[in-house]
C-alpha positions in Angstrom: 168.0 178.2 78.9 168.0 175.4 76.4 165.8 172.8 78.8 163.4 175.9 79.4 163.0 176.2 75.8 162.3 172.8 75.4 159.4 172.4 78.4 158.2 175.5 77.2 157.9 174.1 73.2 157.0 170.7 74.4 153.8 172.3 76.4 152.9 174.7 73.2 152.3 171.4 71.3 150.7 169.4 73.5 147.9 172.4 74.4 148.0 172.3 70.5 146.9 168.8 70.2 144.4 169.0 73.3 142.7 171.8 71.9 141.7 170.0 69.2 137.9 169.3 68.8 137.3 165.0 68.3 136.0 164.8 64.5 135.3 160.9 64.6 136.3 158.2 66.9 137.8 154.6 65.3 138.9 151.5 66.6 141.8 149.0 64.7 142.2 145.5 65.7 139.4 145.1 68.2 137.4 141.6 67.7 136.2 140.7 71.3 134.3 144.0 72.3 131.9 145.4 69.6 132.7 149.0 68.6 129.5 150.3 70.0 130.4 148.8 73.7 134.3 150.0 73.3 132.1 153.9 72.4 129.6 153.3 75.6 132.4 152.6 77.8 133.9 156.3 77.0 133.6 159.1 79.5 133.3 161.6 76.2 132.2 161.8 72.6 132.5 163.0 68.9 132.0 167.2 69.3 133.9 167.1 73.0 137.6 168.6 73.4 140.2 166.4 73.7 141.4 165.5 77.3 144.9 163.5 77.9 143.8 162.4 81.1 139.9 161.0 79.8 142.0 159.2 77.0 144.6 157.6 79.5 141.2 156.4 81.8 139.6 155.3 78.4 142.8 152.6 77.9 143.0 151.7 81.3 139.0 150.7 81.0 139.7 148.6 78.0 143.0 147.0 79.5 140.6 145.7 82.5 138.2 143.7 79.9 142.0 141.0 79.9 141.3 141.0 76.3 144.5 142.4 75.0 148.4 142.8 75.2 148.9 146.5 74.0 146.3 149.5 73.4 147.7 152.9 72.1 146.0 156.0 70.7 146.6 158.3 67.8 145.4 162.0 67.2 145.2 163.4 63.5 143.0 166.2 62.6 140.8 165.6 65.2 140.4 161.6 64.5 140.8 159.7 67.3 142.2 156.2 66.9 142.1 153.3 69.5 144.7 150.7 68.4 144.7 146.9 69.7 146.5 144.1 70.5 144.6 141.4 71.0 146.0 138.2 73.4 145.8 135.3 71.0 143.3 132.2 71.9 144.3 129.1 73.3 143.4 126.4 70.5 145.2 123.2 72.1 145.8 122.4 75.9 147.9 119.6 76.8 149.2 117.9 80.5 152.1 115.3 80.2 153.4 113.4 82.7 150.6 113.6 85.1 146.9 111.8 84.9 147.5 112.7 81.1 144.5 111.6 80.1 142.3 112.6 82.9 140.0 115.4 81.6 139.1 116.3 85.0 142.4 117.1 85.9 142.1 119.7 83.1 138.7 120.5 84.1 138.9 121.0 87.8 142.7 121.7 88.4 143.8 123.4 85.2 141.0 125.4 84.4 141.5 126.7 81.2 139.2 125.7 77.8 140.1 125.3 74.3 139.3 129.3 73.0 140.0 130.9 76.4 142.4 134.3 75.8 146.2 133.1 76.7 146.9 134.7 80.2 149.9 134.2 82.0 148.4 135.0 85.5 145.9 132.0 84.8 148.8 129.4 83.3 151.1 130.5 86.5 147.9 129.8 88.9 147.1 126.6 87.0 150.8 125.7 87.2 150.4 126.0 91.1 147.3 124.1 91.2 149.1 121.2 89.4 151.2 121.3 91.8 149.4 121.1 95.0 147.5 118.3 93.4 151.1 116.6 93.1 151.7 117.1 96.4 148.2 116.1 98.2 149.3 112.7 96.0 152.7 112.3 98.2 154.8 113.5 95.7 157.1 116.0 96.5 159.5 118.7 94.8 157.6 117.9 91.5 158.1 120.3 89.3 156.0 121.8 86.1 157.2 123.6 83.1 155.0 125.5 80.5 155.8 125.3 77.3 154.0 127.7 74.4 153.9 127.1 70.8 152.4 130.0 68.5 150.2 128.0 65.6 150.1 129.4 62.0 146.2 130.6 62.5 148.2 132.6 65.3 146.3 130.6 68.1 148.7 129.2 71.5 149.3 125.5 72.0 150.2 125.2 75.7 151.7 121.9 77.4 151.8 121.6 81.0 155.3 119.1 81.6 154.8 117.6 84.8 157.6 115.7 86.2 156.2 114.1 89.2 158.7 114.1 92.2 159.1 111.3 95.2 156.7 109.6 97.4 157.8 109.9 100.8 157.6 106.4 102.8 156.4 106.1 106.3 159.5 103.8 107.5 158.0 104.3 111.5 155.4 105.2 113.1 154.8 105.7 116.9 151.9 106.3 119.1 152.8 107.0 122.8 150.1 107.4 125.7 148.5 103.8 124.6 146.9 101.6 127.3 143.2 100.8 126.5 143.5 100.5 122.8 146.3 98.7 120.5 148.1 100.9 117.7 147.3 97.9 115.1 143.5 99.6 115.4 144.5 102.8 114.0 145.3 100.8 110.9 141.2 100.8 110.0 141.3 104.3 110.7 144.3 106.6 109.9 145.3 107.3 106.1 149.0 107.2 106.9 150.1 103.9 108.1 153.7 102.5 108.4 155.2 100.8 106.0 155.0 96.8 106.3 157.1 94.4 104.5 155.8 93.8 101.1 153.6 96.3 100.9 152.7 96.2 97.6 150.6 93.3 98.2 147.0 93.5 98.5 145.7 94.1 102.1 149.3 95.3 103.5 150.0 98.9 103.7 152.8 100.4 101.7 153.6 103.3 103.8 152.6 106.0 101.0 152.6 109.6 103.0 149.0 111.7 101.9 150.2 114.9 102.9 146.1 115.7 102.2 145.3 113.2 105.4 148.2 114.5 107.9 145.6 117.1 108.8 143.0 114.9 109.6 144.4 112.0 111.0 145.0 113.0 115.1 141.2 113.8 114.6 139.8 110.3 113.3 141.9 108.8 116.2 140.5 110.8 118.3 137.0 109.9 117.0 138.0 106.5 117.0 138.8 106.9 120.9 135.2 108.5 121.4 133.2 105.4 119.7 134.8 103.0 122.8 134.1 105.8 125.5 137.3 108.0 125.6 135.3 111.3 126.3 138.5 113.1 127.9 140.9 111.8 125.0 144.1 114.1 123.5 145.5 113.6 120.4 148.0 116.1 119.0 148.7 116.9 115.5 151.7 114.0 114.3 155.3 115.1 114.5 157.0 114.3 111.0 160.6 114.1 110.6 161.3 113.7 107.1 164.7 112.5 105.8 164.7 114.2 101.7 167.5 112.4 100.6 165.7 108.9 100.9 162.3 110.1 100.6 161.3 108.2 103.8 159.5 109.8 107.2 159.3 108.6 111.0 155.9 110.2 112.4 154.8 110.1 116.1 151.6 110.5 117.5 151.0 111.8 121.5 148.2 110.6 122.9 146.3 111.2 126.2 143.6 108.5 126.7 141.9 109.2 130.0 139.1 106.7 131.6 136.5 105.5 129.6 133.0 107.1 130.4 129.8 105.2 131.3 125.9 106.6 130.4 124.7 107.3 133.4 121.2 108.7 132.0 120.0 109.3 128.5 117.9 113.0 128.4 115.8 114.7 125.6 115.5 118.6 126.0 112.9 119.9 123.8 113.7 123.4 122.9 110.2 123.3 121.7 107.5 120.3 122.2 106.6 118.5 119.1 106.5 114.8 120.2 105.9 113.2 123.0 109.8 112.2 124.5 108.9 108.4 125.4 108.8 108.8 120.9 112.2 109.8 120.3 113.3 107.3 123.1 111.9 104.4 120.9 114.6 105.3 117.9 117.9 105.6 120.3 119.8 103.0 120.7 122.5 104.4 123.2 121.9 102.5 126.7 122.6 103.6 129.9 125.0 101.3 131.8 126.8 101.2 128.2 130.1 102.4 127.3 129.6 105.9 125.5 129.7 105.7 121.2 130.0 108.8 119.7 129.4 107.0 116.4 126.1 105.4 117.4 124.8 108.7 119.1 125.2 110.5 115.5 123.2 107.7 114.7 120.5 108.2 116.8 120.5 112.0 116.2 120.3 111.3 112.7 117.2 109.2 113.4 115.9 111.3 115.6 116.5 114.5 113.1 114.3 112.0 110.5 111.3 111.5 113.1 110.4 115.0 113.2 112.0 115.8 109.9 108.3 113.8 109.1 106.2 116.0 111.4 107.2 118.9 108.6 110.0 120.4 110.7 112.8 120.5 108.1 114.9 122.6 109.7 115.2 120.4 112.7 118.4 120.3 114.4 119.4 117.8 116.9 122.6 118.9 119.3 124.8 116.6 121.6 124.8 117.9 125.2 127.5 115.7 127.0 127.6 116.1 130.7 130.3 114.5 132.2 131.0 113.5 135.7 134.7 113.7 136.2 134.7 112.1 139.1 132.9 108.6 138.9 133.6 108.5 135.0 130.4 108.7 133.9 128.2 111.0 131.7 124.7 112.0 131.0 123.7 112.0 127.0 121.4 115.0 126.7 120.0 115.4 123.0 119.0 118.8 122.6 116.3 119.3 120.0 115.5 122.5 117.8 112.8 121.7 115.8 112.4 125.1 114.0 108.7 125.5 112.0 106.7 123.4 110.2 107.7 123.7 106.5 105.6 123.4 103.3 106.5 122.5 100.0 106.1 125.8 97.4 107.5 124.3 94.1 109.2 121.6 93.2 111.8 122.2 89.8 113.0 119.7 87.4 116.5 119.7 85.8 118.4 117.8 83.5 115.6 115.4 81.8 116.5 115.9 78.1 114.4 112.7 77.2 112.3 112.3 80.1 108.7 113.6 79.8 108.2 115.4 83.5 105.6 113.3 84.7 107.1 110.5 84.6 109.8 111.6 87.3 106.7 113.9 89.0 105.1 110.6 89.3 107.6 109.0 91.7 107.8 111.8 94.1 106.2 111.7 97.2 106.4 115.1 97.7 104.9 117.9 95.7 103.5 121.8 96.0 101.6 122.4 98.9 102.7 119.3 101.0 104.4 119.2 104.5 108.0 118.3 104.5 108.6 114.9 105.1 112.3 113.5 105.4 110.9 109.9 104.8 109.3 110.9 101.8 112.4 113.0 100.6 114.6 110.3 100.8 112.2 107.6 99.2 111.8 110.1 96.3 115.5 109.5 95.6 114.8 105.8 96.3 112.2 105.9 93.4 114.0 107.6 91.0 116.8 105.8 91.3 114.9 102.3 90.9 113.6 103.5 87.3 117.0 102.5 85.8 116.5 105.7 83.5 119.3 107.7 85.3 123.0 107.4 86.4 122.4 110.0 89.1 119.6 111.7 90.8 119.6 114.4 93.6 117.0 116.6 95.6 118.2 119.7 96.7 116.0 121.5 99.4 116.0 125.0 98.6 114.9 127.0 101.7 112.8 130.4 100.7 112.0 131.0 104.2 111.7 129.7 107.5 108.3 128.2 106.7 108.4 127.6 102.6 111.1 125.2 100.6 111.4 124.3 97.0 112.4 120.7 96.2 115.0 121.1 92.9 115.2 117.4 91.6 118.2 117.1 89.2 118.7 114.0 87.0 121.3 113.1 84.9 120.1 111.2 82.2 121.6 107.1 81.2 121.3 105.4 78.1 118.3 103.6 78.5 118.0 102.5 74.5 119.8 100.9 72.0 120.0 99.6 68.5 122.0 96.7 67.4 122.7 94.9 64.0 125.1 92.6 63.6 126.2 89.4 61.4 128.7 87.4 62.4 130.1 83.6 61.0 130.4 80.1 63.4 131.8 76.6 62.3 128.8 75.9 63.8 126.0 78.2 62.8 127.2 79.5 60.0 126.5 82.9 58.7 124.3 84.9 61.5 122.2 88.4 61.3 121.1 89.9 64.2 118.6 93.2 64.3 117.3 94.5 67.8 115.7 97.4 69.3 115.3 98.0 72.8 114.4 100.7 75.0 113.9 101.2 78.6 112.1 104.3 78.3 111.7 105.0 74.7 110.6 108.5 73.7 111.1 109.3 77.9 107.3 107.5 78.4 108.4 105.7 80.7 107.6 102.4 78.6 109.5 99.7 77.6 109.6 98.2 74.2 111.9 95.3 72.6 111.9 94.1 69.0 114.7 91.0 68.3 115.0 89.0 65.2 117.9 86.4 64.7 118.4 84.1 61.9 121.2 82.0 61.1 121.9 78.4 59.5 120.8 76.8 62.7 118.9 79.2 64.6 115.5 81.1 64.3 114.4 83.6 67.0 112.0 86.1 67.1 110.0 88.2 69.5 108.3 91.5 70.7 107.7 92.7 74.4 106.1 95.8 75.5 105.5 97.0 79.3 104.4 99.7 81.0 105.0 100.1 84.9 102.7 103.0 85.3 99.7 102.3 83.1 98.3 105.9 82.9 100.6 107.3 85.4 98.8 105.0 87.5 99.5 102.4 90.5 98.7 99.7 88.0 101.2 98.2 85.5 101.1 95.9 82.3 103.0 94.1 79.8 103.0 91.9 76.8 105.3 89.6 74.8 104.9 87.3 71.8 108.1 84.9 70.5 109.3 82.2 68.4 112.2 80.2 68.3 113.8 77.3 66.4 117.4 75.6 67.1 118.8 72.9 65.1 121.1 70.5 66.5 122.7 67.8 65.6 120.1 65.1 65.4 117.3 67.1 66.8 115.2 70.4 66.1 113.5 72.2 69.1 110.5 74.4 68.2 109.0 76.6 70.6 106.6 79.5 70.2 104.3 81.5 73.1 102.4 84.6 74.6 102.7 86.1 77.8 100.6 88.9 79.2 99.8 90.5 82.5 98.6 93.1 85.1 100.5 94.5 88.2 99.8 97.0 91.3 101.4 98.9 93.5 100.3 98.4 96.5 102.7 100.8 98.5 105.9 102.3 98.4 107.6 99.2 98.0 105.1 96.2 97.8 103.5 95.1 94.2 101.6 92.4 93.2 101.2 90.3 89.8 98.9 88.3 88.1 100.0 86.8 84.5 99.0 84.5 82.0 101.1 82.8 79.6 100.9 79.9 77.0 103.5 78.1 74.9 104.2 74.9 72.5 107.1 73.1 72.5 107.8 70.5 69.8 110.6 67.8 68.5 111.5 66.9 64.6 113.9 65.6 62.5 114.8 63.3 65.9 117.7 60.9 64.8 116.1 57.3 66.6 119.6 56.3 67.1 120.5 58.6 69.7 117.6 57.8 72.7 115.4 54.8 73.3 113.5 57.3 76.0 110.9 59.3 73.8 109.9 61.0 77.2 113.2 63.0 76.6 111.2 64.8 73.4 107.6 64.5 74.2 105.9 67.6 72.9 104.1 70.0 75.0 102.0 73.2 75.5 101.9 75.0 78.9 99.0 76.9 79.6 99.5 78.6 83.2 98.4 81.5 85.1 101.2 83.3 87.6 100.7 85.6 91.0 103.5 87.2 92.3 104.8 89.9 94.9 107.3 91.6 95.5 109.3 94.3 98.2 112.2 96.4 96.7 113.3 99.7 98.9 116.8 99.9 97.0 118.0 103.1 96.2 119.2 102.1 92.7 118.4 100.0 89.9 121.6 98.9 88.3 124.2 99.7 91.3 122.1 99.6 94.1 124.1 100.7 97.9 121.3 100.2 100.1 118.2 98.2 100.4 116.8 94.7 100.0 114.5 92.9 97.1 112.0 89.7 98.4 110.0 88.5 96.0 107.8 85.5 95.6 106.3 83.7 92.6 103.5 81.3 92.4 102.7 79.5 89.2 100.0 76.9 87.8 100.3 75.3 85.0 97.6 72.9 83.4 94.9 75.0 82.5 93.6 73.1 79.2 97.1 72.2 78.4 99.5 69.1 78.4 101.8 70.6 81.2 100.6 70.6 85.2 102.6 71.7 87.7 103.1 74.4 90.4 106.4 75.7 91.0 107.2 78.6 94.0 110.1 81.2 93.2 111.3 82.6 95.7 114.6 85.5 95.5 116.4 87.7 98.4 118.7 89.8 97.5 120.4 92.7 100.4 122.4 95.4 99.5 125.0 97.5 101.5 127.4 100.4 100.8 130.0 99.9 102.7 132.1 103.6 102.2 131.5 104.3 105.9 133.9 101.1 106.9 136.4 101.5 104.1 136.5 105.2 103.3 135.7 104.4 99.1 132.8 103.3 97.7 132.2 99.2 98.5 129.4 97.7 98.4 128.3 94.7 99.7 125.4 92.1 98.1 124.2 89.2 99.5 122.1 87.1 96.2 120.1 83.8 97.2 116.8 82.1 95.6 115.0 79.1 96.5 112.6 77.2 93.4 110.7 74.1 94.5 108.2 72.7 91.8 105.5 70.1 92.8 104.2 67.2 89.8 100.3 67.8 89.8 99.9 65.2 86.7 103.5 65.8 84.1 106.1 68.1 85.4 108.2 68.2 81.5 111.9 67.9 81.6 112.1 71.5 80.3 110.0 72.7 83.1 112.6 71.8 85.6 115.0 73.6 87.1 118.7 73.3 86.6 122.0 75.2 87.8 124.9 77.1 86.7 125.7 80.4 84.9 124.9 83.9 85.7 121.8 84.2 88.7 123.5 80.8 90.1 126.7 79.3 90.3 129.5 80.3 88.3 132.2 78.0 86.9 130.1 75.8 85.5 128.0 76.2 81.9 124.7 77.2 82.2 122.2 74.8 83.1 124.5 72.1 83.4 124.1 71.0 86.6 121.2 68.8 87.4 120.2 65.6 88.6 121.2 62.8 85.8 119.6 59.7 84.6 121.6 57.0 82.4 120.4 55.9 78.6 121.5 54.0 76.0 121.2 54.6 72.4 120.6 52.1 69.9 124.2 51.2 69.0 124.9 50.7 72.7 126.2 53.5 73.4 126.0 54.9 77.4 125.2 58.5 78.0 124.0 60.8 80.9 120.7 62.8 80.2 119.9 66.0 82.2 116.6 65.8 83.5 116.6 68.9 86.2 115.5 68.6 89.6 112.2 69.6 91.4 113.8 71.7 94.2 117.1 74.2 94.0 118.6 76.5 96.3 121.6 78.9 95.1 123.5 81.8 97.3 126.2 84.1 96.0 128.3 86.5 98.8 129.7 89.6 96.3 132.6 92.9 97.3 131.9 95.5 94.2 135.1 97.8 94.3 135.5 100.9 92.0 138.5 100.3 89.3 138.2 103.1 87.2 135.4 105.4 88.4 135.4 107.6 85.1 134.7 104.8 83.2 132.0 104.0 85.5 134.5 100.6 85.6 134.0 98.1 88.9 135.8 94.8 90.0 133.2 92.7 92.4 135.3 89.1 93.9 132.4 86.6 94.4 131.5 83.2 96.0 128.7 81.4 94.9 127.5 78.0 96.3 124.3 76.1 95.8 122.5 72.8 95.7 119.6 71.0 93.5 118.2 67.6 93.5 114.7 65.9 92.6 113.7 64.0 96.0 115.6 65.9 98.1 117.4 69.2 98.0 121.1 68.3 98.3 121.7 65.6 95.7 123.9 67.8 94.0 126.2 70.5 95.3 128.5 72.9 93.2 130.2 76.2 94.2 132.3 78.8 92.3 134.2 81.9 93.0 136.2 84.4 90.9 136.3 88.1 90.2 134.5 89.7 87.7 134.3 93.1 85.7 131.0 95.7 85.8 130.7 98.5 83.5 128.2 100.8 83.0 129.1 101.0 79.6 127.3 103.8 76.6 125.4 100.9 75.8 124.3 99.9 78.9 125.8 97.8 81.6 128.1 95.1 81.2 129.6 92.2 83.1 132.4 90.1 82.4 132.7 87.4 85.0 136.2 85.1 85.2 135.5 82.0 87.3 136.4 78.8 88.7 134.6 75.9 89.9 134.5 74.4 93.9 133.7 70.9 94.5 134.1 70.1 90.6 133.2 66.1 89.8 134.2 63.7 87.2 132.1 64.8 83.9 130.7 68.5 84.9 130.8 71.0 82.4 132.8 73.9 83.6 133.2 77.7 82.5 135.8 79.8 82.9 134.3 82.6 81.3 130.9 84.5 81.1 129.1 87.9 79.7 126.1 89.6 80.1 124.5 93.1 79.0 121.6 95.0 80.4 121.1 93.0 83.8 121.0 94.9 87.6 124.5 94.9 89.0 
């Protein structure tokens, strides 16, 4: 009787309080929605009868929004009042014990920003995340802890704790089924590799498990198998026994090899005629009578997807058609072609040029609205951009709008192309020095290049203004101009030198342009001590008057860190027009470039650096106009410009001393590996051998070589190298250099 009375009283008052009529609606503690969203997202309003159940719906709607930790509601007098408790923000997010200073780690694996609402869902899934990422590194049982700390301003400080657990080393490794092809082979190719006795040393492997690679492994064997014509090969996933109480593994590997298979006929099927087949033939390279490579065929499709990819079929799509003959080992390489429809170009969209004025990237595309597709031209677009040097990175996305219509959406990422130094400085030698310099690639994004350098110490005077424009008028025809002047005092001499340079380029294709310059400069001696020469042809003043043609090929894909490509270029200049100096000297440079991440699985590139000068005396050929080796662009190891042929004087005291005069003819090569070191840095290490020679009558009179390992950085200044060297085929009295720096020149 007493429960009945209290159900019964308990449902009087509640009818009571739902009969109510809502007076005014309010909200306490809400900061993330607005009050006039948190009243739109209501399924009632002010005049309605209170409902229980609309009210409950109401909270559950504002618990969805993940802004808060507790939401209640109130009833007096028909006042309805929404209270909140708002999650706090997170003000401070730290990692420890992991890549603690990575911010991509916090970007891409922890994914929660400074202000973000604390949410324990997200810290538990980040949690996992860092944990996975742990173990893709070898590590396993690491563990992560979460620690919270409430700030006075009532924001969360969250740490993630990583404590990183144990690699697991590869102590064997098997591979069973092997008869055509050695397991010391698989080395090149597999990520896990067994561990070999002193394996921290460069070039051995240390046996380090990537769980991330176990999955992939079986299948670049098995790829491996198919470039040397193993079309019926089996390789099953690796059995891994793992022993946790010495972190250490045996894996196996079963392998089926089969025979290899022989090209018996090379086929093109043509799901739609575009070209004529005896084309596409041209571009493959597989031969029948050859060994089958599945590597070289996805070369040839890729060339062959590029050949029509230029006929405006974008959408081309090139598809292996193996038949094999089982029985005499042989197959028949069929290359089946889907061309699609010819596509043409609608719009093409630039991103990402803060500075850049549009035209000046429009200007190297080859591609623009209302043009056929092109591959070639795609990819030398990219080519182009990347040559400006006004970028560290440059894409073009093809964005297809139908089968017929594509947008190109070029997206550039802007580099420091600009910079402003002043500086002072003191020397034993020089004394006090200032230093004021502006430079800029592509000031105000024009596209133009303008220096301005003054220098002025106790000893040295140097001053001088260039300006150049590689597009005059977004045209194919370039220019430049420079004016300097210089002074050095030495110890018994003073060198003077002051001169104008000015010219006119074209761009004759893609990657051909020509030069023609004209330049004049004076060169003087004073305050000569007579003591230290009894050879005045050593400081003979002179002016050079000469007039220079050039041209040059460049199809790299970069223009500080080029990975692909080649630059030739050749230089002819005549000096003697009206002026003391006459001579013609030839420069000639070849550089090629060549990532090498297809070999090595990261990004190395290869760069082979050579140039060849040869200057001929038409009627006085001065000492300063000669050429001479060492430094940067040469051979390291030694100081710059201090090898050269040598002639013997004495000074008035008696003394005996070697005078560099240069040599007519010199010939320098330089073999280079660029490595990554710390990619977020944009940090490199490049190992390098230079050799080269230089004489007067003949080329090898002189011989010098260098190697070392240097640092490149593409620093917020600009790039940097630091190069650490040592000298080959050193002789009594040359000048060696251990160390040398550089800022602003192509990697």
């Amino acid at each position: 009787m007493k429960l009945l009375l209290a159900i019964l009283l308990t449902f009087l008052i509640t009818e009571n309080i739902f009969a109510q009529t809502i007076k005014s609606i309010k909200y306490d503690g809400i900061v993330h929605i607005s009050e006039s969203v948190a009243l739109n997202m209501l399924d009632f309003e002010v005049g309605d009868e209170l409902d229980e159940k609309k009210i409950n719906e109401a909270i559950k709607k504002y618990f969805k929004q993940g802004y808060f930790t507790d939401i209640r509601a109130e009833i007096k007098d028909g006042e309805l009042t929404f209270y909140f408790v708002e999650k706090p923000l997170i003000s401070k997010i730290e990692l420890k014990g992991y890549k603690e200073n990575d911010e991509e780690v916090k970007n891409s694996i922890i994914q929660i920003k400074r202000g973000s609402l604390y949410d324990e869902k997200k810290l538990q899934a980040a949690k996992k995340r860092l944990i996975d990422a742990m173990s893709q590194d070898g590590k396993i049982d690491s563990v992560v802890e979460i620690q919270k700390e409430y700030l006075e301003n009532g924001s969360i400080k969250v740490t993630f704790i990583a404590n990183e657990g144990e690699e697991i080393i590869i102590e064997k490794l098997k591979y069973s089924g092997l008869k055509g092809i050695e397991a010391d082979e698989f080395d090149d190719v597999v990520a896990n590799k067994e561990h070999q006795w002193m394996g921290w040393f460069f070039g051995r492997n240390d046996g380090k498990m990537h769980l991330q690679d176990l999955a992939y492994d079986h299948l670049r064997i098995r790829d491996y198998y198919m470039q040397n014509g193993y079309l019926d090969i089996k390789v099953e996933q690796p059995f891994v026994k793992a022993d946790f109480n010495n972190y250490t593994a045996f894996m196996s590997y079963v392998i089926e090899e089969g025979e290899v298979y022989e090209i018996s006929a090379i086929s093109i099927n043509q799901v739609k005629k575009v070209i004529d087949d005896e084309k596409i033939k041209e571009v493959i390279s597989l031969k029948a009578g050859d060994a089958f490579n599945i590597k070289t065929f996805r070369e040839d499709s890729k060339r062959i997807k590029t050949l029509i990819g230029d006929l405006a079929y974008a959408f081309v799509q090139v598809v292996p058609d193996l038949r094999k003959n089982e029985k005499d080992k042989t197959v028949e390489v069929v290359f089946k072609i889907m061309p699609g429809d010819k596509v043409k170009i609608r719009n093409v969209l630039i991103s990402g040029n803060n500075r850049t004025l549009d035209r000046i990237i429009r200007r190297e595309l080859y591609l623009g609205p209302g043009d056929m597709y092109s591959m070639t031209d795609l990819t030398d677009s990219r080519n182009s951009l990347g040559r400006l040097g006004f970028f560290e990175g440059q894409t073009i996305e093809e964005k297809r709008i139908d089968n017929q219509t594509m947008d190109l959406i070029v997206k550039v990422k802007e580099a420091p192309t600009g910079n402003v130094q002043l500086g002072g400085g003191y020397g034993s030698y020089g004394g006090f020095l200032l230093n004021i310099s502006v430079e800029d690639r592509n000031i105000w994004g024009s596209g133009i290049n303008v220096g301005v350098k003054a220098e002025k110490s106790e000893t040295t005077r140097n001053y001088s203004f260039n300006i150049s424009n590689s597009r005059l008028n977004d045209s194919d025809f370039s220019g430049n101009f420079s004016i300097y002047k210089s002074s050095y005092d030495y110890n018994d001499y003073t060198t003077n030198s002051s001169g104008i340079n000015m010219g006119i380029g074209h761009r004759f294709s893609r990657h051909v342009s020509g030069y023609l310059a004209y330049g004049y400069s004076s060169h003087d001696y004073e305050n000569i001590d007579s003591s230290i020469t009894t050879n005045p042809y050593y400081f003979e003043d002179y002016s050079k008057s000469s007039i220079s043609m050039s041209i040059s090929f460049d199809n790299t894909d970069d223009y500080y860190l080029p990975r692909s490509g080649y630059t030739l270029s050749q230089v002819f200049e005549k000096a003697g027009l009206n002026a003391d100096a006459n001579y013609v000297k030839s420069r000639t440079k070849f550089n090629v470039y060549k990532g090498l991440n297809d070999y090595f699985g990261f990004d190395a590139i290869f760069r082979y650096k050579s140039r060849y000068y040869l200057a001929v005396d038409t009627g006085y050929l001065p000492i300063a106009e000669r050429f001479y080796m060492g430094g940067l662009g040469s051979v390291r190891g030694y100081d710059s410009y201090s090898i050269s042929p040598k002639i013997l004087q004495t000074s008035a005291d008696g003394i005996v001393s070697e005078i560099r005069t240069g040599g007519k003819q010199t010939f320098s090569n330089s073999l280079e590996l660029s490595f990554p070191l710390v990619e977020k840095a944009k940090m490199r290490l490049v190992t390098f051998v230079d050799w080269g020679f230089i004489g007067d009558s003949k080329l090898d009179e002189f011989s010098r070589g260098g190697y070392g390992v240097g640092l490149e950085w593409f620093s917020p200044v600009g790039p940097i190298q630091l190069m650490y060297a040592n000298p080959l085929n050193e002789k009594v009295g040359d000048n060696t250099s251990a160390f040398e720096f550089t800022m602003g020149q192509r990697f």
